[in-house]
C-alpha angles and dihedrals in degrees: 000000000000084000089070095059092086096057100037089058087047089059094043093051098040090048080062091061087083084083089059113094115273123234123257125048121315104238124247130188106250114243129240133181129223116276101246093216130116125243116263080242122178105200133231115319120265103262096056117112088196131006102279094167116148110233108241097234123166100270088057093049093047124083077357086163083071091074092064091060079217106157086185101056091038091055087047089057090049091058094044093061099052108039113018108122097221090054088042097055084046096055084052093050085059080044099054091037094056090055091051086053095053091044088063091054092071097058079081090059133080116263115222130197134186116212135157136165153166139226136182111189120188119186153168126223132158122261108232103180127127098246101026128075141176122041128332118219117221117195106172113167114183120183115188129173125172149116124267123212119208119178128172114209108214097213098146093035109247089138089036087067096041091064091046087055095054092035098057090045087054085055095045087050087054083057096055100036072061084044090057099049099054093050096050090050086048097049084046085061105051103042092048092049086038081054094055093045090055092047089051089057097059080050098061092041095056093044093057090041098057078047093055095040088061097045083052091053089058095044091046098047094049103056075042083065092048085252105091131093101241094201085060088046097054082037087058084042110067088037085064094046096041090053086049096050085058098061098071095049084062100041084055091050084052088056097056096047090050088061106042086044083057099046087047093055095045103261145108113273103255098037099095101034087106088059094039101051118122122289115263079216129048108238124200108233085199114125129190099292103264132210137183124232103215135317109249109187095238082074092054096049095050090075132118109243093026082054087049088045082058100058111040079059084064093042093058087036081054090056101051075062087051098042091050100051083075092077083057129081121263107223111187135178118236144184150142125208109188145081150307138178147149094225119054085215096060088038093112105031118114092261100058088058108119137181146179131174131174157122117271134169151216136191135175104228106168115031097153089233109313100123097053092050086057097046090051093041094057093045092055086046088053089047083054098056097041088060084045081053097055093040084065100054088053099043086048084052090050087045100058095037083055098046093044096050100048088049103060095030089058085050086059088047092053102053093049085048089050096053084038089054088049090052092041081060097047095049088054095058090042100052089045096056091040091047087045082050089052099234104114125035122242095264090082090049090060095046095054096039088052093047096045084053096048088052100055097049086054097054094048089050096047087044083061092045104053086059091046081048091056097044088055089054096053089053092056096056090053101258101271083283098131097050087046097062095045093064 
C-alpha cells in the first residue's frame, strides 16, 4: 500500500494543474465608443408650452403593458408566457444548454469502468524439440474481473476552454430566452392594440353610416313627397352603400387578429373571442408623450440579442483554446483493482487480487498539418462572429433610431389629423345646411361626409399607432430587461 503513496500525491499534484493558464487567447469584450449623432428627434408636440416629455427609463420599458390597466391584455400575456409554443422551445434550448454545460464538468473527473471476461483458448503446434516429435497441445483459460480508473489531467486547458465555451453559450441561451420573451410581449402588443384600432373603426364606420342613413331617409322621403332632388338621392344613396361595404372587410380583419392574438397566447383560435370582443366603452391608447435622452452604447449593448451576440463571440474565442491544446501532451492517470486467474474457481481468492496504478502520455507528433487547419479555421469562425457581433450593435442603432423617429414624427401626424378631422366636421354641418338652403348642390354634401370619414378613420388608426410606435421603441431598447436582471 505504501507503494501507492508516490502516485497518489502525483494525481493529486498534477489535479491541481486545472489552476495553471489555458492555451489559446483569454477572451475581452470588444470595445466600442459612443455614436456622436444626434437623435431623429421630432420635438414636443405642438400644444406644449414647454417640453413635458416624460424620459423613457427601464422601469417604464419593463412590464410596459402595465401603463394601459388592461386586465385583458395583462391576462393574454399570462397565458403567453405559459403556454406559447416559440417561448416554450426556447425554455427548452437554456435547458438543453444547461445540460451541455454540466456534461463538460465531468471531463475534470476520473472516469471509471467496470469490465470481465473469460477465455478458453485450445491449440496445436509442432513440437520442434530434439527428442520430441508429432504435434504439441496447447489448452491456456484466463478469467479476469475489475474496475479500471482513466483520468485526464488538463494541464494545458483544453478542457478548461471547453467549459468556457459551453459555458458562455448557456449564458447566451439565457439571453434569448430573454430575447423571446420580449418579442413575444411585444407581438402580443401589437396585435392586441392593432385589434382595438380595428374595433374602433368599425366603429367609425358604423357611426357615419347610421348618420348617412338618416340623411338618405330624408332625402328619400322628400322626392317621395314630389319635393326632393332624385340624383341626390341616388348620390346619398351609394355613400351609404360604399361606407357599408367597408364594414365587413374590418370585421374580417377582426377576425384575424382575434386568432393570431390566440395562438400567441397558447390557445385555439376561438377560445378567447368572449373576452376579445369590442369595449362597451372607446379608450384612448395615448400615453404621456415620451422621449429618450440619448442613446449611450451600454444601453445598446444590454440588450438581449446584442448580449447573445456576446457570448456566442466567448464561446468561439473559447474553441481556438480548444483547437490548440491538441499540439500539447495528453497526461492521464490510470489504473485497474480486480482479478485475474487461470482457473474461474480461483477468480475471486486472495491470490487472484491485481493492481496496477500510474501516469502515462500521449502526444500527437506528426498530424500533417490538421491541427493547424483547425486552429486556423476557429480562429477565421471567431473573426465571423465577432463581425456578427458588431452587425448587431449597428442593426440595434438603426433600430432605435427607427423606432424613435417613427414614434415622435406620428405624434406630429395626429395632431394634424385630429384638427383636420374638427374642420371635416365642420365642413359636414355646413354643406348640409347650404345644399337644404338651396344654395349648393349635394355634391358638396358627399365630399365633405367621405372626408370626414376618411379622417376619422385616420386618426383612430394614428392614435393606435402611436401606441404600436412606442411598443416598438421599447423593444429596441431591449425592454428594460438588462437592468432588471441586474437587480
Amino acid at each position: 500500500m505504501n507503494k501507492q503513496l508516490p502516485f497518489v500525491a502525483l494525481a493529486a499534484l498534477l489535479a491541481g494543474c486545472n489552476n495553471l493558464p489555458s492555451v489559446g487567447p483569454d477572451y475581452s469584450e470588444p470595445e466600442f465608443t459612443d455614436v456622436a449623432a444626434a437623435l431623429p428627434d421630432a420635438g414636443q408636440p405642438p400644444e406644449m408650452a414647454q417640453d413635458e416629455r416624460v424620459v423613457i427609463s427601464s422601469d417604464s420599458m419593463h412590464q410596459w403593458w402595465m401603463q394601459f390597466d388592461d386586465p385583458v391584455l395583462v391576462g393574454l400575456l399570462e397565458s403567453a408566457v405559459a403556454h406559447n409554443l416559440d417561448y416554450r422551445t426556447a425554455q427548452k434550448r437554456l435547458e438543453e444548454a444547461n445540460w451541455v454545460l454540466l456534461g463538460t464538468y465531468s471531463e475534470f473527473l476520473p472516469k471509471v469502468g467496470a469490465s470481465g471476461g473469460y477465455t478458453d483458448a485450445y491449440n496445436r503446434r509442432r513440437n520442434t524439440s530434439m527428442t520430441g516429435t508429432g504435434l504439441k497441445k496447447r489448452h491456456s483459460k484466463v478469467a479476469d474481473l475489475g474496475l479500471g480508473l482513466d483520468w485526464e489531467i488538463d494541464i494545458f486547458g483544453g478542457s478548461r476552454r471547453a467549459t468556457e465555451a459551453a459555458l458562455a453559450l448557456a449564458e447566451s441561451a439565457e439571453w434569448d430566452l430573454s430575447q423571446a420573451w420580449l418579442v413575444l410581449t411585444t407581438q402580443i402588443g401589437e396585435q392586441y392594440v392593432t385589434l382595438r384600432t380595428c374595433q374602433e373603426r368599425i366603429q367609425v364606420a358604423e357611426a357615419n353610416l347610421k348618420l348617412q342613413s338618416e340623411t338618405y331617409d330624408i332625402l328619400k322621403s322628400r322626392l317621395d313627397s314630389g319635393i326632393g332632388d332624385e340624383l341626390a338621392v341616388n348620390q346619398c344613396a351609394y355613400v351609404v352603400e360604399q361606407t357599408r361595404a367597408r364594414i365587413p372587410q374590418l370585421m374580417a380583419q377582426e377576425e384575424a387578429l382575434k386568432n393570431a392574438l390566440e395562438i400567441l397566447a397558447g390557445e385555439m383560435p376561438g377560445v378567447l373571442h368572449d373576452d376579445l370582443k369590442p369595449l362597451e366603452t372607446s379608450r384612448d391608447w395615448l400615453l404621456a408623450p415620451q422621449k429618450l435622452d440619448g442613446l449611450p452604447i451600454d444601453l445598446i449593448r444590454a440588450r438581449p440579442d446584442v448580449k447573445s451576440a456576446e457570448r456566442k463571440l466567448a464561446a468561439q474565442c473559447a474553441r481556438i483554446g480548444v483547437a490548440k491544446a491538441a499540439w500539447y501532451p495528453k497526461l492521464f492517470i490510470t489504473g485497474t483493482l480486480g482479478y485475474q486467474s487461470t482457473s474461474p474457481s480461483r477468480l475471486l481468492t486472495h491470490g487472484a487480487l491485481m493492481s496496477s496504478f500510474g501516469p502515462s502520455a500521449s502526444w500527437s507528433i506528426f498530424s500533417a498539418g490538421a491541427i493547424y487547419a483547425n486552429v486556423k479555421a476557429e480562429e477565421v469562425r471567431t473573426e465571423q462572429v465577432a463581425l456578427a457581433y458588431e452587425l448587431a450593435i449597428a442593426q440595434a442603432y438603426g433600430e432605435v433610431r427607427n423606432a424613435y423617429s417613427a414614434y415622435s414624427q406620428e405624434y406630429h401626424r395626429y395632431r394634424a389629423l385630429a384638427d383636420a378631422v374638427k374642420a371635416a366636421q365642420d365642413a359636414v354641418t355646413i354643406s348640409q345646411d347650404l345644399y337644404k338652403n338651396g344654395l349648393r348642390d349635394f355634391n358638396n354634401v358627399i365630399d365633405a361626409q367621405r372626408s370626414a370619414l376618411s379622417l376619422e378613420e385616420e386618426l383612430v388608426i394614428s392614435r393606435g399607432e402611436i401606441t404600436l410606435e412606442l411598443i416598438q421603441l421599447y423593444k429596441s431598447l431591449g425592454g428594460g430587461l438588462a437592468s432588471e436582471r441586474e437587480k
